[in-house]
Steps between C-alpha positions, in 0.01 A plus 500: 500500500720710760258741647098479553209569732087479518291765540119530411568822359798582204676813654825623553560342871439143324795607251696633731471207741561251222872731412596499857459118519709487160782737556533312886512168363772605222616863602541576126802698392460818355402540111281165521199571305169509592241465252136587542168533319349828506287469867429780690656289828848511283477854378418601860763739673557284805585206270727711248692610861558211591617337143756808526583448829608128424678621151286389273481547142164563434294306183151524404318357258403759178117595522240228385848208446393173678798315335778614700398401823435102347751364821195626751233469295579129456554478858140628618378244180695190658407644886178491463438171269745311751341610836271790491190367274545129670376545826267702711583782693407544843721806664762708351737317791478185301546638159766661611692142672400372227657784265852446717472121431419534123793758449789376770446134474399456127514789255850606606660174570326234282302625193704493177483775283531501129609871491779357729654199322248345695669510859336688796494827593737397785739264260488797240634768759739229651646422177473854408736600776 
C-alpha cells in the first residue's frame, strides 16, 4: 500500500489525494499501470488528468469483474479484520494514526504474503529491485 487517505465521503478529492501521496512517495516512471475498478472518483476528469499528467497507463476493471482487482480487495479484507473491526472508533484523527501505523509499521514491512513467496510488501519490492 503506496498511496491512501480518509474521507467520510468516496469522491474524487479522496482519490486524488491518495495518487498524489503515491506518485510522491515513488514518483512512478511513465507507462506504470494503474488499475482501477469502475468508481465514479476514478473515471472522474480531474483524476484521468492527473493519471496522464504522471504517464500513466490507464487499467480498469471490465464492467461487473470483481476478480481482477483480488490484490486490493484482499487488502481492505485483511485491513479491516486486522485493525478496523477490533477496536472502537472515536475520531477520524485516530483511525487515521492508526491507519499510518497499520500500513507503515506492519502491512508494508512485516506481514508475509502468500501471493508474494511470502515476504513483505517491502522485502518483495526490495528483492524485486
Amino acid at each position: 500500500m503506496i498511496g491512501w487517505a480518509i474521507s467520510n465521503r468516496m469522491k474524487q478529492d479522496l482519490a486524488i489525494r491518495a495518487l498524489n501521496m503515491a506518485v510522491a512517495l515513488r514518483r512512478p516512471p511513465p507507462g506504470c499501470i494503474h488499475h482501477t475498478d469502475r468508481g465514479a472518483q476514478y473515471c472522474a476528469h480531474d483524476y484521468q488528468k492527473l493519471l496522464r499528467k504522471n504517464g500513466f497507463n490507464v487499467s480498469m476493471s471490465g464492467k461487473g469483474n470483481c476478480y481482477d482487482n483480488s490484490a486490493v480487495e484482499s487488502f481492505f479484507k485483511s485491513l479491516k479484520s486486522e485493525l478496523v473491526w477490533r477496536r472502537n472508533w472515536h475520531t477520524r484523527r485516530d483511525v487515521e494514526i492508526a491507519l499510518f501505523e497499520y500500513i507503515n509499521g506492519f502491512y508494508n514491512p512485516r506481514r508475509k504474503h502468500s501471493a508474494l513467496g511470502w515476504k513483505s510488501p517491502v522485502a518483495f519490492e526490495q528483492r524485486a529491485a
